[in-house]
Every structure is written in structure tokens, then in C-alpha cells.
N, C-alpha and C positions, 0 to 999 in steps of 0.2 A: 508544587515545590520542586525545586530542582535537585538535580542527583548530585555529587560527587561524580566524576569521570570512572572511578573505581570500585561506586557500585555498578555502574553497566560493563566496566569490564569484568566483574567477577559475577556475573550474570549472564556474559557471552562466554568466556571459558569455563562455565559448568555446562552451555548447551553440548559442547561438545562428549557428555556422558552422556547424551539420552537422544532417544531417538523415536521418531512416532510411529505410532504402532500402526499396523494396516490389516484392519479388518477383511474377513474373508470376502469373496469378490460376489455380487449379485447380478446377474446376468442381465434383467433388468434395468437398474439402476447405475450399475459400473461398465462405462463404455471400458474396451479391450485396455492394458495396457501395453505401451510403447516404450521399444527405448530410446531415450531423449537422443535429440543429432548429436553428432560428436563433440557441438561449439559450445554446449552446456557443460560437458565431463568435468572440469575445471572449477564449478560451484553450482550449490543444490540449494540454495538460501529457504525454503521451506519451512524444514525445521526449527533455523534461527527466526524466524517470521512468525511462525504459530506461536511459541515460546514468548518471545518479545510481547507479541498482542495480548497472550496470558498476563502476562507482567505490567501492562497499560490499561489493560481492563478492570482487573482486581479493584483498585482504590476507586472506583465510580463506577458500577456498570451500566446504569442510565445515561452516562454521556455519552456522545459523538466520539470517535474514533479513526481517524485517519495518517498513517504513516507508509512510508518508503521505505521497506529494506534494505533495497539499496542505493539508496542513497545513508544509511546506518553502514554500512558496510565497507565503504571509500574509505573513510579517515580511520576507521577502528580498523581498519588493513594496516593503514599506515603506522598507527600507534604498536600495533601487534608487530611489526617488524622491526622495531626499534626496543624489543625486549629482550631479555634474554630466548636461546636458542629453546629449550623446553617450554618458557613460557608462548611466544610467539606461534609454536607449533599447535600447542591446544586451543589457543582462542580462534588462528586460523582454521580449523576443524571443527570451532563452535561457532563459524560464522557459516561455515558450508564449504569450502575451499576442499577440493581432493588434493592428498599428499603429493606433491610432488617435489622432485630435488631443482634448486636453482642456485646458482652462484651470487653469495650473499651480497656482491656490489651492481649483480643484475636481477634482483628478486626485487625492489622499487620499481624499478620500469617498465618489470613483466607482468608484474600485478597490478599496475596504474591502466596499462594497456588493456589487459584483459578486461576489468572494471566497467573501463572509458569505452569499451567495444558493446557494452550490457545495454546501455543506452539509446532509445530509440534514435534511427534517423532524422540528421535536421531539414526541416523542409515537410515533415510531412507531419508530424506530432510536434510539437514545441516542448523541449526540455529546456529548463534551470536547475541547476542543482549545485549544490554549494555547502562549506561546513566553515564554521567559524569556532576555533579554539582560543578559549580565556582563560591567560593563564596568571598568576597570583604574581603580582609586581616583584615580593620577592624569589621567584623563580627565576632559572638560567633558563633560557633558549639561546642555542647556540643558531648563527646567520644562517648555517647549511641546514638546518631542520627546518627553518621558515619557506625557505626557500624551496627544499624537495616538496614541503606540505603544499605549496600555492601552487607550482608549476607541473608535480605529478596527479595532486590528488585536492583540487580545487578545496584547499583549504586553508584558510587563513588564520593567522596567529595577532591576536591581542591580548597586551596586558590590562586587567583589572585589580581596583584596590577590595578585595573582598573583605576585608576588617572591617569597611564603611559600608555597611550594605546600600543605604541610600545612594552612595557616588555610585557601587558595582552598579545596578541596576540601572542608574545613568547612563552611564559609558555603554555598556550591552546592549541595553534599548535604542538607543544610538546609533551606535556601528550596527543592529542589525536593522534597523528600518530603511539604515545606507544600502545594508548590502541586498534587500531585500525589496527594494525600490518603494516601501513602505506600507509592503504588503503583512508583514509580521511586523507591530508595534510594540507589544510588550512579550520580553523572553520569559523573567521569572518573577517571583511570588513570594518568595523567601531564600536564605541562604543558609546553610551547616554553616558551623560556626570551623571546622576544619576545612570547609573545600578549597585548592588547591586549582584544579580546573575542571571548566564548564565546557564539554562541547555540545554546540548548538549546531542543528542544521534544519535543510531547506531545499525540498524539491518542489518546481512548479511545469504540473502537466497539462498540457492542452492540448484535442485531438479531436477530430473529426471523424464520427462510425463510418464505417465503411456502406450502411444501410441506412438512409435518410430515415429521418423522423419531423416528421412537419412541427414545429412549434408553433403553428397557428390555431392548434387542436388546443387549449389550453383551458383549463377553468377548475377555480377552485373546492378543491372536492375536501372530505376527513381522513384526515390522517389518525390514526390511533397509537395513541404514545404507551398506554395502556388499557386495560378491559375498562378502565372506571373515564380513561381523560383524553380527550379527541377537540384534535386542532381542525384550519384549516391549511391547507397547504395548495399552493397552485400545481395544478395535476396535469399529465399530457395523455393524449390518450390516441393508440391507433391498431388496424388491425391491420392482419397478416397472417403470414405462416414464419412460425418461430422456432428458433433450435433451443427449448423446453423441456426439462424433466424433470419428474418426482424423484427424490431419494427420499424413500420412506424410513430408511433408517435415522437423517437426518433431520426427520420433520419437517420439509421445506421444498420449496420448488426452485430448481437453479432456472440463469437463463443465460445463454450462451452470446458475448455482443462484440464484434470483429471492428477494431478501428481500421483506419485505411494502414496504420505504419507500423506494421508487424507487429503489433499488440494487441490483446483480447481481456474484456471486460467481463465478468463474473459475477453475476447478481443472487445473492443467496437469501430467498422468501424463507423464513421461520414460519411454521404454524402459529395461529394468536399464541401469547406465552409460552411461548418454549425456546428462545433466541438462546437461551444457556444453557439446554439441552442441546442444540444445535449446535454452538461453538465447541463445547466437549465434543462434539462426534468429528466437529471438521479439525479439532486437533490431533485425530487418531485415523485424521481419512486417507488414504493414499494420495499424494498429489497431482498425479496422472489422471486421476479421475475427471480432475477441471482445465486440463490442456490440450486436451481433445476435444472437437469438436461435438458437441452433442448434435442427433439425428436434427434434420428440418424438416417435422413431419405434422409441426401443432397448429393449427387457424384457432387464432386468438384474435381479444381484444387486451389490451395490456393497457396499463392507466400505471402513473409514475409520477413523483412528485419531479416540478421543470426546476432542480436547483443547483448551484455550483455548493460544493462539498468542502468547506476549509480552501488548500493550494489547488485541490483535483477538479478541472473542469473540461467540460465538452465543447466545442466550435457551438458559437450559438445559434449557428440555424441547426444545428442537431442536439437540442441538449434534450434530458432525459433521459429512458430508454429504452433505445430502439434495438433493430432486430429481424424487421422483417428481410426477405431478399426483395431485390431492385427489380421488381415485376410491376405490371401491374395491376389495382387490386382497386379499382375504383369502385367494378359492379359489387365487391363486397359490402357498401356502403349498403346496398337496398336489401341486402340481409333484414331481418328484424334482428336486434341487437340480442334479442332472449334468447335465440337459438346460435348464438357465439359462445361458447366458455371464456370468461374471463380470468383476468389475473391481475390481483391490483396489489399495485406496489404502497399500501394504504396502512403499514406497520414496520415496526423497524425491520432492515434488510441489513446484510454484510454485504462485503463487496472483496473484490479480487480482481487487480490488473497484472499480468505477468506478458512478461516479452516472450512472442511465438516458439521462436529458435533457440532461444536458450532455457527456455522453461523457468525461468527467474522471474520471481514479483517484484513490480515496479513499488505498487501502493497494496494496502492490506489495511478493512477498515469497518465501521460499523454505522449506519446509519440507526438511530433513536427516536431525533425528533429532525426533519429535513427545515424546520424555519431558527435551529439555534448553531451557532458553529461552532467543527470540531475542535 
């Protein structure tokens, strides 16, 4: 079902009350923490991220889950600055934004900038990202709001007839298979009989680990959707030595995965049944904890299901997940496989991509069942 534009914004200006809680530190389990480079101070998007994911999870928690913070974050910048002064302030600070003072006719293109700076390098990760605002035919947009929307903050403005639901959903489905090279086919599902406007948006990541993973290791293993219901799923599988560890507080095993273009992948194993004990603790976990690197000290075999995830995918000579360092590890092969500890990615997992340097999550998401999409 799709939202009103005004229930996500009263949604992001409540995050700005609350804040997550950070359990005492285990020496163990909680690498040190750091404080973030300086090019981060400017947004901590975290909080609005955990938060959000609560708010996406709730109405289904067996489904696939895959979104962009920031890419959520671009145009509801935009929209928050074109409010009043009190309002703009709080949802700014419920988006993660630190206070700063800017001169209100240069606060669009320091914020468009800063934003557009979050963004992995081109060339070496492939970013898309994009927002499309639909706004109710009898609505006013003035040319200069279209215009800062497309050329500051990649977002475009169209009108829809939302009284007609059948035409809305035309039109929408439409412009966005356009905008979306026809990767996103259908937007919504139903309409409030009040909405006003829809914003829609749209990141597409593709990246290459910085640690090869042979995809010719491949073959279909069980996936377990629950204790009772077990798919098949095509699985990868290799050994190594892996940056690996238990947080016992969160019932799970993280695994630490380095793209080549300053981004890092975050793979969170739940124990069987416990994903929702697991997401309560990683909404009260420090965020620091998964931006450091964890130790490389594990010789594993890791087994993962080989699948692209909704927009989020890996280069496909490395998809899955890998891990290992770029040694090599051929005589591991003559191991007997029973004396490796393994780790199989063989139950729903979360996931977490954030940008190195600025401690900002790209994607924030949940894998359930890896053969149905997000």
C-alpha cells in the first residue's frame, strides 16, 4: 500500500526524539570504538535507518527487505527545506543531519553537495539513484521547485490524477519503468483516498568485493525459510580465512565483506529462530561496532546462497559472499572438509552496506527466503 508523503514525514520528524540506545561494550564481541573522520560529522543516518527498517518490517516480517537510506534521505532533505524554519530543523535531525547554521539561499547546494559527496565513486561501484515526486494534478508546483528538485537533488516532479486510481497507477507505473530502465514495474497496490503526493525512489548498486569469490563453486544446497519449510536455493561455497565473529548478545554470527570502492558489506547470521531477537538488539547496538573492521583470524568454509537481492547486486564473477584475503589457499582444498568449521548462510540473514569514510548506510535489509524478491 502506499503512504501519503506525510505519513513518512511525520515519521522522520518523530525520529529526531529518540535515539538508540548502546549497550555496555564486550570486549569480546565489540571491536574498540572510533571516532568517525571528520567527512561524516555532517550526518549519522543510523538511527533514521534502524527506525525506518522497524517501520518496514512490522506489516510482514517474513518478507524480503531491502532499502537505501540514503537514497530516502536526498529528497526528504529537499522537502525539509522548503518548510517552515522549526519544521525543517526537526526532520533535518530526524534524518541524522548535525546542526549546523547555513544561509537559507545557500543551504540547497550545501546540502545537495554534501548528500552527492555520500555516494560511492564512479568507476568503481556503479550507482543509480533517483526520486520521482507525484504530485495530485490539482496541486501548484512552482518551475523553480522542479527545477532545484531535478538539478540539486535527482528528483523529478510529476503530475498524477489520484481520484482515478486506475489512471494514477498508470501514469506512475509508466514514468517509473521509464525512469528505472524497466527495472521497477509496478510502484503501488492501492491509494488513500486523501493522498496528495507519492514520493517514490530508486537506488541501483553494483560492486565488486574486493576478495574474489569463485562462482564456479556453485550448487544447490537448503535453504531454511523456517524450523518446519526448507527450499532449494543455488549456494556458493569457499574457504579461507575470514574477518568472522560471534556477538552472543545478538545471537548471530557477523561477517565482515570489503568492496573494492570504499564500501563494506555486513552480513548478520541469526541463530535458527531468533532474526527478531536479533533485530531488536541491532536496533539498540552501537553503530561503530560494524564499521570496523573485524579481526582476520577465522579459516572457514562459508557456503551463501549465489543471488542478486531486489536493485542490490555484486559483479558477477564475485557474487555471493566472499571474504576471504587474496592469498593463496589452494592446499586448503586437501583439508578433509570435517576438520573446517563452517558457516552457512542456509537461513534468513540481514545485511548492512555503509560507505567506509563516512560511516553512512548505503542499503539496510533482510534476507527471508533468497529465491522470492524484496
Amino acid at each position: 500500500m502506499a503512504h501519503p508523503i506525510l505519513s513518512l514525514w511525520l515519521l522522520v520528524s518523530g525520529l529526531g526524539l529518540h535515539a538508540c540506545g548502546q549497550g555496555a561494550p564486550d570486549q569480546e564481541n565489540h571491536p574498540t570504538a572510533v571516532t568517525p573522520p571528520a567527512s561524516s560529522t555532517f550526518l549519522n543516518n543510523s538511527h533514521f535507518a534502524f527506525r525506518l527498517y522497524r517501520h518496514m518490517v512490522a506489516p510482514n516480517p517474513s518478507r524480503n527487505v531491502l532499502f537505501s537510506p540514503l537514497s530516502f534521505t536526498i529528497p526528504l532533505t529537499l522537502l525539509a527545506l522548503k518548510a517552515n524554519a522549526d519544521v525543517h530543523t526537526q526532520v533535518l535531525q530526524g534524518l541524522g543531519f548535525s546542526p549546523t547554521r547555513v544561509p537559507d539561499n545557500q543551504a540547497h547546494v550545501h546540502y545537495s553537495q554534501l548528500l552527492r559527496g555520500l555516494l560511492p565513486p564512479a568507476g568503481e561501484c556503479r550507482t543509480d539513484t533517483g526520486s520521482i515526486l507525484f504530485v495530485g494534478q490539482k496541486q501548484i508546483v512552482l518551475p523553480k521547485f522542479a527545477d532545484l528538485a531535478q538539478n540539486l537533488y535527482l528528483t523529478e516532479v510529476s503530475f498524477a490524477c489520484f481520484k482515478n486510481f486506475q489512471m494514477a497507477r498508470d501514469q506512475m507505473d509508466h514514468f517509473t519503468r521509464k525512469k528505472t530502465h524497466g527495472k521497477i514495474g509496478t510502484l503501488v497496490q492501492d491509494l488513500k483516498a486523501d493522498t496528495v503526493l507519492i514520493l517514490a525512489n530508486y537506488m541501483f548498486f553494483k560492486g565488486k568485493w574486493k576478495y574474489r569469490f569463485d562462482p564456479k563453486l556453485t550448487e544447490l544446497r537448503p535453504f531454511s525459510l523456517s524450523q518446519e519449510l526448507t527450499i532449494l536455493v543455488p549456494t556458493m561455497l569457499w574457504l579461507g580465512w575470514f574477518q568472522l565473529q560471534r556477538f552472543y548478545h545478538l545471537h548471530s554470527y557477523a561477517l565482515w565483506l570489503p568492496f573494492i570502492c570504499n564500501s563494506t558489506a555486513v552480513f548478520i547470521l541469526p541463530d535458527m529462530g531468533k532474526v527478531r531477537e536479533t533485530e531488536e538488539g541491532l536496533m539498540n547496538e552501537n553503530f561503530d561496532t560494524w564499521t570496523q573492521p573485524f579481526p582476520l583470524r577465522h579459516l572457514r568454509s562459508i557456503q551463501s546462497p549465489r543471488r542478486h537481492l531486489g536493485n542490490f547486486s555484486t559483479n558477477h564473477a564475485h557474487e555471493g559472499l566472499p571474504g576471504a584475503e587474496e592469498e593463496d589457499v589452494t592446499n586448503l582444498w586437501s583439508f578433509p572438509m570435517s576438520l573446517i568449521p563452517a558457516i552457512h548462510f542456509n537461513r534468513p540473514f540481514l545485511l548492512l552496506v555503509f560507505e567506509e569514510s563516512s560511516h553512512n548506510l548505503l542499503f539496510m535489509g533482510k534476507v527471508m527466503n533468497p529465491n522470492a524478491k524484496s
